[in-house]
BADREN-524196 format. One line per 8 residues: number of its first residue (from 1); their letters; for each residue x, y, z of N, C-alpha, C, O. Coordinates in steps of 0.05 Angstrom, whole numbers. Atoms other than C-alpha are relative to their C-alpha. Example, Ala and Ser with C-alpha at 12.3 -4.5 7.8 and 13.67 -1.06 7.14 Angstrom:
<nodes>
1) as) 18/-24/0/246/-90/156/18/24/0/39/24/13 | -16/-24/-1/273/-21/143/-15/22/14/-5/44/18 .
</nodes>
This chain:
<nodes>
1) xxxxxxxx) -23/-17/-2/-418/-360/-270/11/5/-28/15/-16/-39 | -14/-5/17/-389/-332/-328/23/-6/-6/40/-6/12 | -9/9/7/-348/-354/-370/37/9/4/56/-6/7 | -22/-13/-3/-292/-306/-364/2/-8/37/26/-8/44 | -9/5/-19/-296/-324/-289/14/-18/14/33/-21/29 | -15/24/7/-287/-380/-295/36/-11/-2/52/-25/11 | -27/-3/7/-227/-371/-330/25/2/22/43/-13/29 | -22/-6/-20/-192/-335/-280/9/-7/25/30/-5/37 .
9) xxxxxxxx) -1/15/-31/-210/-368/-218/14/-32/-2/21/-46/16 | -13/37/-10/-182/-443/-242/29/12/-13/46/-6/-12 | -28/-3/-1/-115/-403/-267/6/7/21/24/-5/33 | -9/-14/-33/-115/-351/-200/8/-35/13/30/-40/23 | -6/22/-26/-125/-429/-164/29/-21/-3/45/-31/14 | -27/20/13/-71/-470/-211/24/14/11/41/1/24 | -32/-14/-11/-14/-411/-195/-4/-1/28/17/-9/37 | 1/9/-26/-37/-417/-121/5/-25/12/15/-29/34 .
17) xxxxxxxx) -6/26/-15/-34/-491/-116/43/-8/-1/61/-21/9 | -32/-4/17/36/-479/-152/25/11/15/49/5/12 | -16/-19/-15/66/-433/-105/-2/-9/30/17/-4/45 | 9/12/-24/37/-465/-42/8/-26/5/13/-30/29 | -2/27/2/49/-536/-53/28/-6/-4/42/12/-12 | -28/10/-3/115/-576/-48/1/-19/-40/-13/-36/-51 | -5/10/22/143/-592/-116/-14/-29/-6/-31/-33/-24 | -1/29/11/141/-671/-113/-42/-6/11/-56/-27/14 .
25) xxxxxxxx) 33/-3/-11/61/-652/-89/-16/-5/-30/-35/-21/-32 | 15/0/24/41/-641/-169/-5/-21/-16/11/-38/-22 | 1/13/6/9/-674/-200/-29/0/-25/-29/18/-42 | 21/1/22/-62/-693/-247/-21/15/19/-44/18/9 | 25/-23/-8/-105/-647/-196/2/33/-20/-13/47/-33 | -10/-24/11/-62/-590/-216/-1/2/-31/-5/23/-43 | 5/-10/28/-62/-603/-287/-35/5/-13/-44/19/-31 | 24/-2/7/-132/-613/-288/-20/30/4/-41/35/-7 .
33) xxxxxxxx) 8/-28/1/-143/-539/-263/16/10/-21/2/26/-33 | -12/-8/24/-93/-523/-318/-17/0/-19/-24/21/-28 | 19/-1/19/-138/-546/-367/-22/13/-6/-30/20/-28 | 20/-10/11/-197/-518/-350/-6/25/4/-28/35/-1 | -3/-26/17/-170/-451/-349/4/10/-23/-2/32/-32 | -3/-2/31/-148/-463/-415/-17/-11/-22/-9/-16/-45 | 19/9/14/-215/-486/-440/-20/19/6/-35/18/-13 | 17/-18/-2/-260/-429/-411/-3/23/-2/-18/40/7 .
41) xxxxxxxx) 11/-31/9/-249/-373/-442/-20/7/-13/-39/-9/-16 | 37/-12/16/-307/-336/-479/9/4/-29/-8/9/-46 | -10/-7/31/-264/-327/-546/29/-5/-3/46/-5/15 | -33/10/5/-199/-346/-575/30/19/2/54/13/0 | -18/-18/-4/-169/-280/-564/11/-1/42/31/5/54 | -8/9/-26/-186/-305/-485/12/-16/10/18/-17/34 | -14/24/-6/-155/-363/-492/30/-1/-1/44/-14/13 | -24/-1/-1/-93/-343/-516/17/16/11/41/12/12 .
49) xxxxxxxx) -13/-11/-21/-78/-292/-472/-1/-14/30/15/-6/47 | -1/26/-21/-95/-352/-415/19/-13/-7/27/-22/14 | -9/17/3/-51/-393/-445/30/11/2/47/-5/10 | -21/-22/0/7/-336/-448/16/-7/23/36/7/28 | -11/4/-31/-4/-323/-372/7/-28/11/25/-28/27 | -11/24/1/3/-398/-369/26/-5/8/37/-10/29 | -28/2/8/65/-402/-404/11/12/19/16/-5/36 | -10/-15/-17/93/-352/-361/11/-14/29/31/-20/42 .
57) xxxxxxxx) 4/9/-37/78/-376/-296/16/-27/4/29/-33/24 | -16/31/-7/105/-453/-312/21/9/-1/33/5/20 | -30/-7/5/175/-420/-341/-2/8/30/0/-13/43 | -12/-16/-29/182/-377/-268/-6/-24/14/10/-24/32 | 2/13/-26/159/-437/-225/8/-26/-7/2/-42/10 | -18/22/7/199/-498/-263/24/10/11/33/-5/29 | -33/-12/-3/264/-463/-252/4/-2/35/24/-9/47 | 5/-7/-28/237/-448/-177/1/-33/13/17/-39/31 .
65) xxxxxxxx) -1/35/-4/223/-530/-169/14/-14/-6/15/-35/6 | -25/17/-1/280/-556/-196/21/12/13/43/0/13 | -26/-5/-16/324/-515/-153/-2/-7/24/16/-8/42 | 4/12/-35/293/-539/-92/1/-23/-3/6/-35/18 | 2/33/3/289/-613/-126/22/-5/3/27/-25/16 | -24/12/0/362/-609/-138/16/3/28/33/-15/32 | -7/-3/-28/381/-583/-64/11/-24/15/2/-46/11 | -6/29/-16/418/-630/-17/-26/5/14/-39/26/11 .
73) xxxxxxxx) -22/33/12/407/-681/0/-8/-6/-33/-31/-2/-40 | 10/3/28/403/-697/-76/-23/-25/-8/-15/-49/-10 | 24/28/16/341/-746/-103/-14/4/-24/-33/19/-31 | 9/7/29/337/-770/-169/-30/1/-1/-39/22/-10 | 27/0/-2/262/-790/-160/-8/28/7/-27/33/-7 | 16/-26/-14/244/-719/-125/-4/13/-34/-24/24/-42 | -15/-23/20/277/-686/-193/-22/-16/-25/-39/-2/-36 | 18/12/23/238/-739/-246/-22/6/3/-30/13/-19 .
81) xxxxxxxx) 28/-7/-5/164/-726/-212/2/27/-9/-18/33/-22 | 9/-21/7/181/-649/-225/-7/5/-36/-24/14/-51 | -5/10/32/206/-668/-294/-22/-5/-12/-30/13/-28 | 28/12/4/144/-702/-307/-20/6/-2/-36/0/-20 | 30/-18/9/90/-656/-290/-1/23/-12/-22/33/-19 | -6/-21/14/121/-598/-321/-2/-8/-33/-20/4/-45 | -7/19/16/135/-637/-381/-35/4/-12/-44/18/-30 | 28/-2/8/59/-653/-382/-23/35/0/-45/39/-10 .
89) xxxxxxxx) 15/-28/-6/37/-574/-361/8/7/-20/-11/4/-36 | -19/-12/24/84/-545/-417/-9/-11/-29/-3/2/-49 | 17/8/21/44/-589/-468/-16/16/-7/-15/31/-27 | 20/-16/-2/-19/-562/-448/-4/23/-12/-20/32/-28 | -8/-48/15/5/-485/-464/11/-13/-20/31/2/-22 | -21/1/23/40/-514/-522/23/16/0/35/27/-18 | -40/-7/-7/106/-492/-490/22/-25/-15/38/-38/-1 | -12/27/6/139/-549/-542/28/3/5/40/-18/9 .
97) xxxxxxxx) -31/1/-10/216/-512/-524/-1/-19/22/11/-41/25 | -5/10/-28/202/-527/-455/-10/-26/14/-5/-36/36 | 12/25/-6/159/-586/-462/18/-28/0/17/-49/13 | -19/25/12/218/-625/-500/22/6/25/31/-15/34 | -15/0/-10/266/-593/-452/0/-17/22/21/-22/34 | 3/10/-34/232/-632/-385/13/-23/-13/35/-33/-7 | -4/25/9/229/-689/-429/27/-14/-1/32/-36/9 | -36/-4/9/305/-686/-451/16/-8/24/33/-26/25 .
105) xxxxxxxx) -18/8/-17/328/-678/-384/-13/-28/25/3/-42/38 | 5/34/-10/288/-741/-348/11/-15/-12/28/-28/1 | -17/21/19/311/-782/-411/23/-5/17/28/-26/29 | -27/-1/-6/377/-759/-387/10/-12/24/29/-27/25 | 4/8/-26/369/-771/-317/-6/-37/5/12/-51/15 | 9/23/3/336/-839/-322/30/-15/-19/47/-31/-11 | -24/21/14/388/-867/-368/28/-2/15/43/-21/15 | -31/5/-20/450/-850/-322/-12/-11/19/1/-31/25 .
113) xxxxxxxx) 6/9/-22/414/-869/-268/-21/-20/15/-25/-23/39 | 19/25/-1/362/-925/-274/2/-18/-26/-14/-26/-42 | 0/21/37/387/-966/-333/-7/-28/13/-20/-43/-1 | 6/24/-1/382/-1027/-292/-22/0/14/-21/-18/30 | 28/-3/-12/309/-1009/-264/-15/-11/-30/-13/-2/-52 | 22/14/20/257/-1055/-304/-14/35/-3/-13/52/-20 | 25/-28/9/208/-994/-298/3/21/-8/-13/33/-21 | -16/-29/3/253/-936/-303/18/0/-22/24/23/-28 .
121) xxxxxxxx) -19/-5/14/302/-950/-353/-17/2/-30/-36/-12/-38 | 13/-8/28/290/-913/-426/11/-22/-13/32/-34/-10 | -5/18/14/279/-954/-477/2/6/-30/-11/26/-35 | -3/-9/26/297/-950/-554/-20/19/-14/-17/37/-30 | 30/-10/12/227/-930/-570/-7/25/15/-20/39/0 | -2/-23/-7/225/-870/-525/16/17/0/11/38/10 | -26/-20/4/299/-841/-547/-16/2/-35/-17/24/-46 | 12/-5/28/262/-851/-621/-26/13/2/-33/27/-17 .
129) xxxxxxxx) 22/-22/10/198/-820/-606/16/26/5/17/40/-15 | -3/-17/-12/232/-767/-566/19/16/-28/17/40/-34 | -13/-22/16/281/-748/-623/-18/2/-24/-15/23/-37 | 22/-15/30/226/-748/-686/-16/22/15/-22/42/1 | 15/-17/4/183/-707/-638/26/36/-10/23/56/-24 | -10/-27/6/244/-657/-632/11/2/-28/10/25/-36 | -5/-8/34/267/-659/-707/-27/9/-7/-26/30/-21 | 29/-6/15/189/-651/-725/2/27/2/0/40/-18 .
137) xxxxxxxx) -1/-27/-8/195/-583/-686/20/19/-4/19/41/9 | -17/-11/8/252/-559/-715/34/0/24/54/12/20 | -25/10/-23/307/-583/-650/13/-13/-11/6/-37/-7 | -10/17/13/351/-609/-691/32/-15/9/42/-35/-1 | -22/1/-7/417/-609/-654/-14/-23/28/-5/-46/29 | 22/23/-13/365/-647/-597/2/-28/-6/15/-44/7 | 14/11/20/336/-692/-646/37/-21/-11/36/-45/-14 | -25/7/13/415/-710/-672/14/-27/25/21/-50/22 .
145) xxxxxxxx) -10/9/-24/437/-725/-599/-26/-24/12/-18/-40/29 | 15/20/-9/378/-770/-583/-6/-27/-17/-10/-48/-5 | -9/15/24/380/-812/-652/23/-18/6/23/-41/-1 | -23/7/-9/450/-822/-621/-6/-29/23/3/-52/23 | 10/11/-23/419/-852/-562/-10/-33/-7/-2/-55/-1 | 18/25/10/365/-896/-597/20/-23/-13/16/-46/-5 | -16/16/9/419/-932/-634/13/-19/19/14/-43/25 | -10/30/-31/455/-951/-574/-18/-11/18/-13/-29/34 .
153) xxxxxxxx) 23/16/-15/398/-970/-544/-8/-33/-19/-15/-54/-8 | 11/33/9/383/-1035/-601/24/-10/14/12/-17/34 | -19/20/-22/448/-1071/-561/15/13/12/39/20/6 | -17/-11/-25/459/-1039/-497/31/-10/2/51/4/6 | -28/16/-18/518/-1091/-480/19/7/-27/42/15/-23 | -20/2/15/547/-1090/-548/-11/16/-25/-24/7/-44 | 22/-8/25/525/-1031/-593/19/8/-28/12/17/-50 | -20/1/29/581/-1028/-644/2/-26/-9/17/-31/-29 .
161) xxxxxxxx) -7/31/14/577/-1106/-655/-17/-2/-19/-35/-18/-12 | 24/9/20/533/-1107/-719/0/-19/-6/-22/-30/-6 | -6/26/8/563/-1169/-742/-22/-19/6/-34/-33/-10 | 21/21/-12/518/-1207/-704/-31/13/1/-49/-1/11 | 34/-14/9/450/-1169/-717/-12/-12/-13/2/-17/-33 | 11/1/22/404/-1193/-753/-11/21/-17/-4/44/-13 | -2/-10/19/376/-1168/-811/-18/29/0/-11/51/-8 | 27/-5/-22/310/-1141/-778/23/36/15/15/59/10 .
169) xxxxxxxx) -7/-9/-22/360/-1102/-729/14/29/-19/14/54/-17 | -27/-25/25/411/-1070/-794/-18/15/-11/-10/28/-31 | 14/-12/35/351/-1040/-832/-12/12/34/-25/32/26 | 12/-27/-22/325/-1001/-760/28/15/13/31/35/28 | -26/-15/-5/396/-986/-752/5/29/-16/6/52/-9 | -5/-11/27/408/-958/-814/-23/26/5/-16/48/11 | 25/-22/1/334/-919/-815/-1/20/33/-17/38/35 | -10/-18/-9/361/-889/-751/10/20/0/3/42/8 .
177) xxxxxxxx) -22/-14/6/422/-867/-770/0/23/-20/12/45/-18 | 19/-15/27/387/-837/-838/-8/26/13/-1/49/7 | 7/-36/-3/346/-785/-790/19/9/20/16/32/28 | -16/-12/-9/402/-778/-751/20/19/-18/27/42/-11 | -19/-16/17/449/-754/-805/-18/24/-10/-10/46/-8 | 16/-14/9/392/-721/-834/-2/27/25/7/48/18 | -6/-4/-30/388/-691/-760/18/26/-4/10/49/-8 | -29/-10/7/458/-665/-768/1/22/-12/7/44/-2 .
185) xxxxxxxx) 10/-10/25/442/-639/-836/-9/28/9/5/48/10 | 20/-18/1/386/-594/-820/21/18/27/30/41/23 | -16/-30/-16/425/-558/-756/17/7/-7/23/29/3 | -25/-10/15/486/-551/-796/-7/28/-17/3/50/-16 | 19/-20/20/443/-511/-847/-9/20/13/-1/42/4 | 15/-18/-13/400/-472/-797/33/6/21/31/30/28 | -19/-21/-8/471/-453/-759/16/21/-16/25/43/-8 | -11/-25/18/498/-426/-829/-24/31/0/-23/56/3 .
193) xxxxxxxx) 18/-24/-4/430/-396/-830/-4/29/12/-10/50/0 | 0/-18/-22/433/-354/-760/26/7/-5/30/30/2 | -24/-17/-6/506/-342/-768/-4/20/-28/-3/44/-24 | 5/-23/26/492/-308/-847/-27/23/12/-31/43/-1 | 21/-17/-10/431/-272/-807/18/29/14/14/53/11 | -5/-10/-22/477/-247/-754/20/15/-13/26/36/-2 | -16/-17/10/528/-224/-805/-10/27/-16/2/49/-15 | 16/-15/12/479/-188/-848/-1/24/16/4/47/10 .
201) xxxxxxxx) 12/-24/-26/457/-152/-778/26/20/3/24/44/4 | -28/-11/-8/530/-133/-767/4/26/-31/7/51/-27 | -1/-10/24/534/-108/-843/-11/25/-3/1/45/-8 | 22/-25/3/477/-60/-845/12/21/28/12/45/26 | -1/-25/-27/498/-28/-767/21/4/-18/13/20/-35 | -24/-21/18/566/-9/-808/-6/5/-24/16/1/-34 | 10/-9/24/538/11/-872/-20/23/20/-12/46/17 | 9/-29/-12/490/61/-825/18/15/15/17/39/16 .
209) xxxxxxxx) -21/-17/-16/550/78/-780/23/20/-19/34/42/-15 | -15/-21/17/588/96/-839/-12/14/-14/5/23/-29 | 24/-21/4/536/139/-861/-3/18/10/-4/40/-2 | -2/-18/-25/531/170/-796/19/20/7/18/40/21 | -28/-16/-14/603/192/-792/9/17/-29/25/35/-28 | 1/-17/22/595/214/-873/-16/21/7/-5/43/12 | 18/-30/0/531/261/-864/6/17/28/-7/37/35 | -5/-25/-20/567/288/-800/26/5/-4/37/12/17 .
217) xxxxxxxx) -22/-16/5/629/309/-828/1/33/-11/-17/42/-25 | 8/-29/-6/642/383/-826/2/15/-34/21/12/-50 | 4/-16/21/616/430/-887/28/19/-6/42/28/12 | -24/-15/12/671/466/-925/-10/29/-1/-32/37/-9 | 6/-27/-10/680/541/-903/-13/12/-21/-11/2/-44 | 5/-21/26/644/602/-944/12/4/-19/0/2/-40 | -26/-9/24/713/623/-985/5/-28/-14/1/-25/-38 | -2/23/14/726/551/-1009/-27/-10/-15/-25/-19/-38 .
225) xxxxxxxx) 22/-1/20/652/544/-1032/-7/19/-15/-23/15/-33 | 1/-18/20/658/606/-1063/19/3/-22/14/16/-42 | -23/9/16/722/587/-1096/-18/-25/-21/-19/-24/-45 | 14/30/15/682/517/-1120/-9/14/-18/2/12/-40 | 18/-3/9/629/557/-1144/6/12/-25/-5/5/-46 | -11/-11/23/668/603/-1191/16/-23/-24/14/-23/-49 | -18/18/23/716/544/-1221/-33/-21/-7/-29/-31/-29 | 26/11/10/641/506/-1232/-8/17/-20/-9/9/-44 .
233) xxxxxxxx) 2/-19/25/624/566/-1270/16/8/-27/6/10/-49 | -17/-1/17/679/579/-1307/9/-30/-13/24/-31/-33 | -6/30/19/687/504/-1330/-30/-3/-19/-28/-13/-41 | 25/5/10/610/505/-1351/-2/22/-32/-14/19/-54 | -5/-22/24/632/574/-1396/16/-12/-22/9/-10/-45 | -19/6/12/689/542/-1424/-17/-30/-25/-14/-34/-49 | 5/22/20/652/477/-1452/-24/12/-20/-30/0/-41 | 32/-16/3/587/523/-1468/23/9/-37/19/0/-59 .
241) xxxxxxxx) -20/-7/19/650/558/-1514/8/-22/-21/4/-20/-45 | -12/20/31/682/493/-1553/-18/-11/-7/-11/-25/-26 | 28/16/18/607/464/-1571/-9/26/-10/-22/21/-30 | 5/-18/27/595/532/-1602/15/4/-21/5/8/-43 | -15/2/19/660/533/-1637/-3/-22/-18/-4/-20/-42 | 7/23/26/647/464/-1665/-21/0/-13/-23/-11/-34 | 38/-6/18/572/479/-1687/15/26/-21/0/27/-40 | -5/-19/14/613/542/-1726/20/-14/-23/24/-1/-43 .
249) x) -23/14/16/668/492/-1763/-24/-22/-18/-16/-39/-35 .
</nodes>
C-alpha cells in the first residue's frame, strides 16, 4: 500500500476512534495510530501537513472531552485520564502551547485534590521539570507560577520555615528561586515587548489615518489658485530684480 495511504487511513482511523469513543476510553491504542500517521508520509512536506491536520483535530476534540469530563456528576479521575492522553497526543504534533497546557492543568488538579494520595500527589521534581520545560519554551509567566510551586513543595507542612533546612535544602531553594525570579524577569520584558509592539501598531494606523484625512482634504478653487499663481510670479520677478541690482553695484 502506499505510502501516502497509509498516511491517511491511520489519521482518517485516529479522528474516528476520537469522535466515537468515550473520552476516559483513550488511550496508547489511539496514540499509537497517531504516530503512525505521523511517520508515513512520503516526504516532509507530507508530514507536516499530517501533523497540521493533527494539530487541528486534538485542539477541536480536547475542548469537546473536557466538557463532557467536567459534566455532573463531577470526577476528578475522569478529567486527569483526558488530561493525560491529550497531554501525550499534543507532544506528538509538537503542540508544546497545548502540550504544557494539559500538563499545567493535571498538575493543578492533582495538587488540590490528591496531595495526600501516595501515587497521585505532585512532587517537587515534577513542579521543577514542568516549569524549566515551560521557561525553555518561552512560558514564562507559566514557568514563574510553577517555580512557585516547586519551592513549596521542599516542606509541604512548613515551607517558609528555612531555619531548620539544611544546607543541602537552602542551595535548591535558592537555585529555585534564581529561575523563578529569572522567570519573572523574562515575562516582564516580553510584556513591555508586546505592549511597545502594540503601541507602535496603534502609531502607524494614526500616522496613515492622518494622512488619509490630509490627501482628502478639498483642493482650493480655480480664482484662489490663480491668485497663488500670480503672487508666486510676481515674488519670483521681484527677487530675479534685487540679484540683478546687486550684480550692477
Amino acid at each position: 500500500m502506499p505510502a501516502v495511504a497509509v498516511e491517511y487511513d491511520a489519521l482518517s482511523l485516529f479522528a474516528s476512534r476520537l469522535l466515537s469513543h468515550h473520552c476516559t476510553s483513550f488511550g496508547d491504542h489511539e496514540l499509537r495510530l497517531l504516530q503512525a500517521a505521523l511517520s508515513a508520509g512520503p516526504d516532509v512536506p507530507a508530514l507536516l501537513h499530517t501533523r497540521s491536520a493533527a494539530r487541528r483535530l486534538l485542539q477541536d476534540r480536547a475542548k469537546e472531552a473536557f466538557a463532557a469530563a467536567q459534566a455532573p456528576p463531577l470526577d476528578h479521575a475522569r478529567i486527569l485520564v483526558v488530561a493525560d492522553f491529550f497531554a501525550r497526543a499534543f507532544a506528538l504534533v509538537a503542540d508544546v502551547r497545548s502540550c504544557l497546557a494539559m500538563r499545567y492543568e493535571a498538575l493543578l488538579l492533582r495538587d488540590a485534590k490528591y496531595s495526600d494520595n501516595h501515587h497521585l500527589q505532585v512532587s517537587r521534581e515534577e513542579w521543577l521539570t514542568f516549569a524549566k520545560d515551560a521557561l525553555q519554551n518561552g512560558f514564562y509567566t507559566i514557568a514563574s507560577k510553577a517555580f512557585a510551586y516547586a519551592t513549596a513543595h521542599i516542606h509541604p507542612s512548613h515551607p517558609r520555615q528555612l531555619d531548620s533546612t539544611n544546607s543541602i535544602e537552602k542551595d535548591k531553594i535558592n537555585d529555585i528561586t534564581g529561575l523563578r525570579n529569572l522567570a519573572k524577569s523574562l515575562s516582564a520584558k516580553h510584556s513591555v515587548q508586546t505592549e511597545s509592539a502594540e503601541y507602535m501598531k496603534r502609531r502607524n494606523s494614526c500616522a496613515r489615518e492622518k494622512y488619509n484625512l490630509q490627501s482628502g482634504k478639498p483642493k482650493l478653487p480655480g480664482s484662489s489658485m490663480y491668485m497663488l499663481g500670480i503672487k508666486t510670479r510676481n515674488i519670483k520677478k521681484l527677487l530675479h530684480s534685487r540679484e540683478r541690482n546687486l550684480g550692477e553695484i
